[in-house]
Short mmCIF file of the C-alpha atoms (twelve columns), coordinates in Angstrom:
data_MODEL
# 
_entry.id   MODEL 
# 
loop_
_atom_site.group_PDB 
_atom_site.id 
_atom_site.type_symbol 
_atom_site.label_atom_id 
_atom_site.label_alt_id 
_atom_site.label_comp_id 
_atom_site.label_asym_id 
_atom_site.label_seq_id 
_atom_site.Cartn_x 
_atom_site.Cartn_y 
_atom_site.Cartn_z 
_atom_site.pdbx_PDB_model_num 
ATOM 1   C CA . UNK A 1   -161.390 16.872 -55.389 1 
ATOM 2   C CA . UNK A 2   -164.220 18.842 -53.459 1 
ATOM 3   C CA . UNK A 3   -167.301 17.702 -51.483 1 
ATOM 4   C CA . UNK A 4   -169.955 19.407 -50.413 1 
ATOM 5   C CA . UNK A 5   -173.052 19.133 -48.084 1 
ATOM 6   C CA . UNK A 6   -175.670 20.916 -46.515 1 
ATOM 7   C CA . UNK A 7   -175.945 20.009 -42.294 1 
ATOM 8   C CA . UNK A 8   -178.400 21.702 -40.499 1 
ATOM 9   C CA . UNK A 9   -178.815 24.780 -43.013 1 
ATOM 10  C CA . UNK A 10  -174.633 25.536 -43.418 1 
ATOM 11  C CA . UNK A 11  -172.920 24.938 -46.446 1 
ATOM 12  C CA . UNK A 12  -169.878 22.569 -45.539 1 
ATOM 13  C CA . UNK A 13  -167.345 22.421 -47.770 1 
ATOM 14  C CA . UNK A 14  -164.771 19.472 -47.339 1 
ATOM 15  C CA . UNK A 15  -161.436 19.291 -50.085 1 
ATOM 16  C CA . UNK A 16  -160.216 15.678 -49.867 1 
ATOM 17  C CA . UNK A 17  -156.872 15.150 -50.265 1 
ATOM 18  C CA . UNK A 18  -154.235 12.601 -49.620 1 
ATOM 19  C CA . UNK A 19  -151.326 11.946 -46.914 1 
ATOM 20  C CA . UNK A 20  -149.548 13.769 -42.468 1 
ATOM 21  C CA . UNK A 21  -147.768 25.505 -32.625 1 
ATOM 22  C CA . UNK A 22  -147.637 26.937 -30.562 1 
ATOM 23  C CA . UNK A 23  -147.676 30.813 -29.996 1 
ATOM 24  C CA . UNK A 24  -145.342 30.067 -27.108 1 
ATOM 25  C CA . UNK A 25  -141.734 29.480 -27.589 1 
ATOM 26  C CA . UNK A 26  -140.390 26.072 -28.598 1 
ATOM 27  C CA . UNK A 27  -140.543 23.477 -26.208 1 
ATOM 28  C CA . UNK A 28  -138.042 21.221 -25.369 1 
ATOM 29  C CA . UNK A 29  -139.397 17.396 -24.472 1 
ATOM 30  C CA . UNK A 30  -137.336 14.051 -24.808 1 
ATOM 31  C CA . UNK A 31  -139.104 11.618 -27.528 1 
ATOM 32  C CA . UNK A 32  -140.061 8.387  -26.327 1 
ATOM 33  C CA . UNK A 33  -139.401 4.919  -28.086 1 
ATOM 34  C CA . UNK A 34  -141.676 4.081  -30.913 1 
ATOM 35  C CA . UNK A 35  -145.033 4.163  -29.186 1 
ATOM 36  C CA . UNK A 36  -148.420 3.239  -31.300 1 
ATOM 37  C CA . UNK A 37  -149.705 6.923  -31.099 1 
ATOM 38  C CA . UNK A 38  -148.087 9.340  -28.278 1 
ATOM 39  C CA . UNK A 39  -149.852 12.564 -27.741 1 
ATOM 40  C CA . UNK A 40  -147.020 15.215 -28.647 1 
ATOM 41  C CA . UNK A 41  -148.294 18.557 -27.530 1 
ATOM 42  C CA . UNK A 42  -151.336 21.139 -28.081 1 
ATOM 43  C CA . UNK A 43  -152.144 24.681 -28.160 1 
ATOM 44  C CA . UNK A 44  -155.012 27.047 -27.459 1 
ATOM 45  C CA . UNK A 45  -155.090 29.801 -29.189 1 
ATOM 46  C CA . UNK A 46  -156.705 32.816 -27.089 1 
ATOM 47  C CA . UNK A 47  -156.846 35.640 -29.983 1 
ATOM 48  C CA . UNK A 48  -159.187 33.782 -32.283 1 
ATOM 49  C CA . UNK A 49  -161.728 34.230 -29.133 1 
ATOM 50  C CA . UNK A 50  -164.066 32.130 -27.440 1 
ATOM 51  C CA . UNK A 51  -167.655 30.146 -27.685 1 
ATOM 52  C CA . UNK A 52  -170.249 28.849 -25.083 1 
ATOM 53  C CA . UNK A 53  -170.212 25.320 -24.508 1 
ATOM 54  C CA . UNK A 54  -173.898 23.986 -25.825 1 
ATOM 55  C CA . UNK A 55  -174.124 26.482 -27.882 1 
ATOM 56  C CA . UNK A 56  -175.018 26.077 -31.819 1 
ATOM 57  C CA . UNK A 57  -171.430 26.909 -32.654 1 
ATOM 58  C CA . UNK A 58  -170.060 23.900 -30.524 1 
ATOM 59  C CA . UNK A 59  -172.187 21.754 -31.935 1 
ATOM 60  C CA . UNK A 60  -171.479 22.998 -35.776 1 
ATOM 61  C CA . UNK A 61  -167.974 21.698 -34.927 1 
ATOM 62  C CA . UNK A 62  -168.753 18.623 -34.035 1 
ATOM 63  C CA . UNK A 63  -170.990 18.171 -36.908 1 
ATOM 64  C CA . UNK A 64  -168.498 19.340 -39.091 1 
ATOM 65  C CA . UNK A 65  -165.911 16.679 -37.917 1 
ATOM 66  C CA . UNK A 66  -168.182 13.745 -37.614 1 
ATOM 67  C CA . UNK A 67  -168.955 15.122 -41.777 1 
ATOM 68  C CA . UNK A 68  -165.142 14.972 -41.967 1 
ATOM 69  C CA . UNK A 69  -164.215 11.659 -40.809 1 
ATOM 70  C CA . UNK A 70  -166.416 9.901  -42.969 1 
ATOM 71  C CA . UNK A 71  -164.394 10.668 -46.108 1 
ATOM 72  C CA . UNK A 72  -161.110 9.515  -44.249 1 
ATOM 73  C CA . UNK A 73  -160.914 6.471  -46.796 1 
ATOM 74  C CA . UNK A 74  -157.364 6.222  -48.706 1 
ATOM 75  C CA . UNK A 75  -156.805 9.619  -48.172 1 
ATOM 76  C CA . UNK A 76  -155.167 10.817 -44.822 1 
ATOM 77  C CA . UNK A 77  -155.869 14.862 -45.126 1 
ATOM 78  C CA . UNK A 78  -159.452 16.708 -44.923 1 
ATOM 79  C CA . UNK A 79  -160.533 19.856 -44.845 1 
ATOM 80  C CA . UNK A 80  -163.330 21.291 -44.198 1 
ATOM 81  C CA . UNK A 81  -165.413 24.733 -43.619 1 
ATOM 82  C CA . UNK A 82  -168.320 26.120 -42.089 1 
ATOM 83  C CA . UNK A 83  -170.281 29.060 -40.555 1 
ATOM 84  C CA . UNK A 84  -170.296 32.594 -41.417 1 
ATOM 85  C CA . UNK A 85  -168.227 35.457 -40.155 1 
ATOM 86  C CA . UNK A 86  -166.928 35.991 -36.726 1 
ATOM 87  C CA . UNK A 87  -168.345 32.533 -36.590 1 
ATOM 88  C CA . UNK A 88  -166.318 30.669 -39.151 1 
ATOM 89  C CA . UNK A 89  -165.144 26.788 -38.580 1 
ATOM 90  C CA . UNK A 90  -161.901 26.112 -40.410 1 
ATOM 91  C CA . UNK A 91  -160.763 22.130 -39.761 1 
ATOM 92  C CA . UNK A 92  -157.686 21.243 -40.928 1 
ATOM 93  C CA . UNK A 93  -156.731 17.606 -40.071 1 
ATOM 94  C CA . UNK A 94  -153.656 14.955 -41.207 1 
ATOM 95  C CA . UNK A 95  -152.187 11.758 -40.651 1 
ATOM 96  C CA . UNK A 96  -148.909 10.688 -41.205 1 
ATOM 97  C CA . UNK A 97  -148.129 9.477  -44.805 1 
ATOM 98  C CA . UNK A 98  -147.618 5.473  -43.283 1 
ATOM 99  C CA . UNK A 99  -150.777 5.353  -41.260 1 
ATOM 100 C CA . UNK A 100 -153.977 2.919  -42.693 1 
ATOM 101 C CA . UNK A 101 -156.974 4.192  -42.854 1 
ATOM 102 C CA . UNK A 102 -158.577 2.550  -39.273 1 
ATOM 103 C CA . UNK A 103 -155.688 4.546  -37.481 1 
ATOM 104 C CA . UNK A 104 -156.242 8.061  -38.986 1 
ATOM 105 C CA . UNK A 105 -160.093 7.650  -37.994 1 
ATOM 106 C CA . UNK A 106 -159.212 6.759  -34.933 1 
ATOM 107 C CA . UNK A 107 -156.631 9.217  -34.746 1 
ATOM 108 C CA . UNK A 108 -159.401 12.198 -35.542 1 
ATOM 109 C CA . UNK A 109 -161.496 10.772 -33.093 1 
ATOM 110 C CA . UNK A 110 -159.211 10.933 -30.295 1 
ATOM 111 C CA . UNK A 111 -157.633 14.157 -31.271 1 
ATOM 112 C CA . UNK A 112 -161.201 16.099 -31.194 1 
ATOM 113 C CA . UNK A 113 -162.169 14.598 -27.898 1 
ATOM 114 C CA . UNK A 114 -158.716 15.630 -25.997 1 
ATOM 115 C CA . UNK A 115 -158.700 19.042 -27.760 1 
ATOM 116 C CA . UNK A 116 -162.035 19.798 -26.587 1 
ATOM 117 C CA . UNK A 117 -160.948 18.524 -22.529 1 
ATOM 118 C CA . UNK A 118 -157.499 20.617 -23.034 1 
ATOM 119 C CA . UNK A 119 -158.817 23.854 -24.508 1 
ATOM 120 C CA . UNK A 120 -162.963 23.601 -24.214 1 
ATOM 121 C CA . UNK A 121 -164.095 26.897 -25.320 1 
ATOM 122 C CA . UNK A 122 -161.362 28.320 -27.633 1 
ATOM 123 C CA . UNK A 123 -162.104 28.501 -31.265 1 
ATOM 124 C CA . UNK A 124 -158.218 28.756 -32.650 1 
ATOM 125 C CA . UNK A 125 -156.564 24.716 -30.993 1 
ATOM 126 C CA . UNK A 126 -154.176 22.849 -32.494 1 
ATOM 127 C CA . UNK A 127 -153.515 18.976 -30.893 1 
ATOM 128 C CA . UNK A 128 -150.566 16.596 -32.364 1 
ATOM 129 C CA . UNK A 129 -150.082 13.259 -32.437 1 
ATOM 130 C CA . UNK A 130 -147.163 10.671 -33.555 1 
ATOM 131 C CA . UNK A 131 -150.030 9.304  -36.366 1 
ATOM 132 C CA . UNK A 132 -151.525 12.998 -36.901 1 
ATOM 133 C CA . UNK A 133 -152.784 16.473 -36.158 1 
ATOM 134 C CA . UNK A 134 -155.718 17.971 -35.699 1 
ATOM 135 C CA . UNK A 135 -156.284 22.110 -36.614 1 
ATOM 136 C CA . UNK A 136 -159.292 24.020 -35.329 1 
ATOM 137 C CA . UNK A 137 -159.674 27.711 -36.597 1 
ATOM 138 C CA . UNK A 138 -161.711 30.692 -37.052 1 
ATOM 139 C CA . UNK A 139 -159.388 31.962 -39.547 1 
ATOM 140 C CA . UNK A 140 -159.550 30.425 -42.920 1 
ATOM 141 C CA . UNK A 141 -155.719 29.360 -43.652 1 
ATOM 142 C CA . UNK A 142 -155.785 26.804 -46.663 1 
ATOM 143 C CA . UNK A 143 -152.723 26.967 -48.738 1 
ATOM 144 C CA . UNK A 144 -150.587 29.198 -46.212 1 
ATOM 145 C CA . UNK A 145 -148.053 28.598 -43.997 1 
ATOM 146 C CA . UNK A 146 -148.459 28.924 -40.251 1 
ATOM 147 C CA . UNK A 147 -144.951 30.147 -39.170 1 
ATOM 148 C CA . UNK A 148 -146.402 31.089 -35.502 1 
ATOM 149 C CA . UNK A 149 -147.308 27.505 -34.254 1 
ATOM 150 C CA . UNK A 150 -144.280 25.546 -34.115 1 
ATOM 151 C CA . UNK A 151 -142.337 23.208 -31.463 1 
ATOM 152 C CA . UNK A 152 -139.347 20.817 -31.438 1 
ATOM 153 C CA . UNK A 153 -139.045 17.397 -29.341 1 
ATOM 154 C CA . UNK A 154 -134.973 15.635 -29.006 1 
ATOM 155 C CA . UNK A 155 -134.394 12.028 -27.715 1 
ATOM 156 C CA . UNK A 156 -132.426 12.289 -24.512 1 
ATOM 157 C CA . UNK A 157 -129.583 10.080 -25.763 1 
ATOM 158 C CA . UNK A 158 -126.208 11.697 -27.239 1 
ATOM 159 C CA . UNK A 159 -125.088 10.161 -31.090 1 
ATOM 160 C CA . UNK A 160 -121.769 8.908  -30.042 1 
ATOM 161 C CA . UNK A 161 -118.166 9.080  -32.374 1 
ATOM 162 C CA . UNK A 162 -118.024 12.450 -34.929 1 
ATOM 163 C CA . UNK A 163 -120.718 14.448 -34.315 1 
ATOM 164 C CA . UNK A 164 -120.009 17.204 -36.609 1 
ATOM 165 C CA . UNK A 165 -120.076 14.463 -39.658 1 
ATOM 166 C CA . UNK A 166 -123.428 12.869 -38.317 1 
ATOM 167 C CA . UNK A 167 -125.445 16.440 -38.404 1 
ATOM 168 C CA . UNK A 168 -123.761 17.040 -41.767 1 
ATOM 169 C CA . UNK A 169 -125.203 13.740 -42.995 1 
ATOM 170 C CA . UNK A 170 -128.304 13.725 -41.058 1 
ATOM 171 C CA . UNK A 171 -129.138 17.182 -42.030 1 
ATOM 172 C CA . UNK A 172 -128.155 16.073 -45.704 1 
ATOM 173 C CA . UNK A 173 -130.282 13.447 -45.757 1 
ATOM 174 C CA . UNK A 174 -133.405 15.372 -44.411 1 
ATOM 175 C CA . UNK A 175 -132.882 17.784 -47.192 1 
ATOM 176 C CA . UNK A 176 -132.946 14.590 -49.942 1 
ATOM 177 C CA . UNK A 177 -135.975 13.421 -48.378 1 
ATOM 178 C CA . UNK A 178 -137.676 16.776 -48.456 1 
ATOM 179 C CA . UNK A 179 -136.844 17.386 -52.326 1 
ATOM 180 C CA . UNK A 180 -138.682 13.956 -52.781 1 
ATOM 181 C CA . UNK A 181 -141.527 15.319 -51.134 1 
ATOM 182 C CA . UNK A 182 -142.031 18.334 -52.790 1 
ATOM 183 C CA . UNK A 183 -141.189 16.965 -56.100 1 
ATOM 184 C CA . UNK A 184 -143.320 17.351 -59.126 1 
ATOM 185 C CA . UNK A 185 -143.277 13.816 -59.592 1 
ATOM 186 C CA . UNK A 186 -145.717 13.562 -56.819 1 
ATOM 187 C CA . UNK A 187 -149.658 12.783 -57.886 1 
ATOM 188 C CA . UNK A 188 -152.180 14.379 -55.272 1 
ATOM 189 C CA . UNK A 189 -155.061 12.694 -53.827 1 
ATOM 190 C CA . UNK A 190 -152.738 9.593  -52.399 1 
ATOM 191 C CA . UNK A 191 -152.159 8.972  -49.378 1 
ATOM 192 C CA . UNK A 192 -148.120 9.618  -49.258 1 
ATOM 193 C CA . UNK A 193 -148.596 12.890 -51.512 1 
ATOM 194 C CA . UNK A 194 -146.024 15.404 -50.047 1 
ATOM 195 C CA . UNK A 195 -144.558 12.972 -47.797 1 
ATOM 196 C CA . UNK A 196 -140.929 11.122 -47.880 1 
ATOM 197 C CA . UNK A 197 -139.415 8.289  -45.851 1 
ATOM 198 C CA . UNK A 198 -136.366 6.576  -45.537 1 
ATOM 199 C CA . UNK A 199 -133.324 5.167  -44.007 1 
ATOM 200 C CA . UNK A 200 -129.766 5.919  -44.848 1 
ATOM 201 C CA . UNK A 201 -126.534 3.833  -43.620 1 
ATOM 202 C CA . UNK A 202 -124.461 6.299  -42.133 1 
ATOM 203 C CA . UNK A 203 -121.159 4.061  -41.184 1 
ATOM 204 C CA . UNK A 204 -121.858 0.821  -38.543 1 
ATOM 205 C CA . UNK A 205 -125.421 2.906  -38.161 1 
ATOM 206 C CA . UNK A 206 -128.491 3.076  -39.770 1 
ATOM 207 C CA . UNK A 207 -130.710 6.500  -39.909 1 
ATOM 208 C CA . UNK A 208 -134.508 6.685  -39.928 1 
ATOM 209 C CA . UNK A 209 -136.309 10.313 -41.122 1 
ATOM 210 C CA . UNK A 210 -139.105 11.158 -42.322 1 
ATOM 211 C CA . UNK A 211 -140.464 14.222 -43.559 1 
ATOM 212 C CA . UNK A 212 -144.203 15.850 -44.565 1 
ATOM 213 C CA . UNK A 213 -146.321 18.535 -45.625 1 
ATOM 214 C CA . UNK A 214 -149.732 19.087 -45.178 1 
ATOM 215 C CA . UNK A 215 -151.739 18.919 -48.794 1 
ATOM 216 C CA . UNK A 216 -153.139 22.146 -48.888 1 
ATOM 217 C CA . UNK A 217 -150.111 23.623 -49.142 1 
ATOM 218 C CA . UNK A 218 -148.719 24.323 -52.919 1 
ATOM 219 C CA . UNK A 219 -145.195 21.792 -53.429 1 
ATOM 220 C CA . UNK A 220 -143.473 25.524 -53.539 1 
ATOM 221 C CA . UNK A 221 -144.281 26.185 -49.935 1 
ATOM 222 C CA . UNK A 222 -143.892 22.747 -49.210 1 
ATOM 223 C CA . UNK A 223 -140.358 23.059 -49.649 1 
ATOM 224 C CA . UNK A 224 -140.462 26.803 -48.130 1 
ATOM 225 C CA . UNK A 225 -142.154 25.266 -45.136 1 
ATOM 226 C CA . UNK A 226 -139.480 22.418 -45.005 1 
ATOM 227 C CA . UNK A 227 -137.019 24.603 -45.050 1 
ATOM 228 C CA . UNK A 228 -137.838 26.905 -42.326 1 
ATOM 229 C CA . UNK A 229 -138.386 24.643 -39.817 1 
ATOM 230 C CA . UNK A 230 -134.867 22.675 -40.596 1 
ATOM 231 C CA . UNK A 231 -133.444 26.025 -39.859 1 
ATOM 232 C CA . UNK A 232 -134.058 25.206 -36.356 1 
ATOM 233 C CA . UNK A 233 -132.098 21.955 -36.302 1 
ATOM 234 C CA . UNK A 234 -129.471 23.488 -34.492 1 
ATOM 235 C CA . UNK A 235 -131.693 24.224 -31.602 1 
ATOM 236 C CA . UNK A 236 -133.770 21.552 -31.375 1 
ATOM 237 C CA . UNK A 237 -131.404 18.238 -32.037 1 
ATOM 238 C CA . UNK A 238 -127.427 18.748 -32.327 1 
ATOM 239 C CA . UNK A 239 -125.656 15.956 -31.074 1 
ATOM 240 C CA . UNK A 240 -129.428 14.130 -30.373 1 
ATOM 241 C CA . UNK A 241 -129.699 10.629 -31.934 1 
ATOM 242 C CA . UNK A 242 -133.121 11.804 -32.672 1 
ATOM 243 C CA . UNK A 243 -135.294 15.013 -33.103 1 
ATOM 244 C CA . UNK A 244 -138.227 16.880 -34.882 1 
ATOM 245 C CA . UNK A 245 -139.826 19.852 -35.340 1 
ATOM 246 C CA . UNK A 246 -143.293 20.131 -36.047 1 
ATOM 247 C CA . UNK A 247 -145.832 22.712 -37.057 1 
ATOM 248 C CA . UNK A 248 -149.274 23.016 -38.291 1 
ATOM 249 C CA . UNK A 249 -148.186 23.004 -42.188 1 
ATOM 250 C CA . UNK A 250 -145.314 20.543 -42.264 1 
ATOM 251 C CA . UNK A 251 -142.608 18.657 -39.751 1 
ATOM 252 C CA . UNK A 252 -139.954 16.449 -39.799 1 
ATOM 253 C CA . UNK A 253 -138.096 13.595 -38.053 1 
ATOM 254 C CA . UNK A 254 -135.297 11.697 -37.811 1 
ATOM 255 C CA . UNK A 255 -134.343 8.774  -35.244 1 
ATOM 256 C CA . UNK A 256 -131.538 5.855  -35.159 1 
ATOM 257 C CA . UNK A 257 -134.133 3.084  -35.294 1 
ATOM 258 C CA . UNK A 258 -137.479 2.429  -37.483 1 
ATOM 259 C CA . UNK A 259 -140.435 4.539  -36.224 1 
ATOM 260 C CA . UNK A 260 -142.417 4.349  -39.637 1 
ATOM 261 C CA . UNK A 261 -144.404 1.755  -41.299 1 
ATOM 262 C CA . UNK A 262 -142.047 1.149  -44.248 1 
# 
């Protein structure tokens, strides 16, 4: 499904679809208990260059995202494009595959104000949040997968008893939830379209994960993106009762108690 309008002499482009970086190297941060909509991390991106605050450019963007967030209905990813040249405006923004529709405005709305306080002139930012992500670029990426931008989060507590057998579940279980969401079962322009949650008894315990691609993405390099960043597991979350790893085109997580709506 594509929309298009004309604002202020720019053809904007916007494909509506439904669902839910960093050039630095992973960072390691302890995930708090469920909270309504934690800020996770951000990035500014300095080789995509810079623009004037005031300037028409700046206020393109915002024109562009205040165009965007009007078609945030049942659907939970837009994207959207503007400008010409050196002076493209790619937006590429998600929620996560539980979150109503009140949320993920909400969730755009914050998201553009903080990434414009945290990285004010930069024209490549990327800001995440527990309910979704927001991607600002001069490079037109749609469909491609951004292995550069990536970062993992671990809660602080140890999973207690066998270790070894809880990764080999835990990790098993990710990889059943991530064949779900790439399968060709799955009907775009919904809201949980390459996304898959669950919960999985694992002895006197119960495991929570979730998984999710962004919709612009094909459902092969949904499960290309999925599995690269589960390559990292052992990095980011052995022995961790909880963990993700997140990037611009798909992420992952797993807890021992309920962090998504159903």
């Amino acid at each position: 499904m594509s929309l298009s309008s004309s604002v202020t002499k720019h053809l904007i482009s916007a494909s509506i679809l439904a669902i839910v970086a960093m050039q630095l190297p992973s960072v390691h941060s302890v995930l708090s208990l469920n909270e309504t909509n934690a800020y996770l991390h951000h990035i500014c991106i300095n080789g995509e260059g810079t623009f004037k605050s005031g300037s028409p450019y700046e206020k393109e963007i915002k024109q562009l995202i205040d165009f965007l967030s009007s078609f945030i209905k049942d659907y939970s990813f837009v994207h959207g494009v503007s400008g010409i040249g050196p002076d493209d405006i790619n937006v590429k923004f998600q929620c996560r595959g539980d979150t109503l529709q009140a949320k993920c405005r909400s969730c755009l709305a914050t998201a553009f104000s903080e990434i414009r306080s945290k990285c004010p002139n930069n024209k490549g930012r990327i800001i995440w949040y527990d309910n979704c992500h927001l991607d600002l670029s001069s490079i037109y990426t749609y469909g491609q997968i951004d292995y550069k931008n990536n970062f993992y989060m671990y809660n602080a507590k140890d999973v207690s008893g066998d270790k070894k057998s809880f990764y080999k579940n835990m990790k098993a279980f990710l990889h059943k939830l991530k064949a779900k969401a790439s399968s060709k079962e799955n009907k775009p322009y919904v809201k949980d379209y390459m996304y898959a949650a669950g919960r999985e008894s694992l002895g006197t315990v119960k495991l929570y994960a979730m998984v999710q691609c962004t919709q612009d993405l094909s459902l092969k390099n949904c499960t290309v993106c999925l599995d690269w960043i589960m390559t990292k597991l052992p990095e980011c979350c052995n022995g961790k009762q909880g963990g993700r790893v997140l990037s611009p085109s798909c992420n992952f997580r797993y807890e021992l108690y309920p962090f998504v709506e159903n």
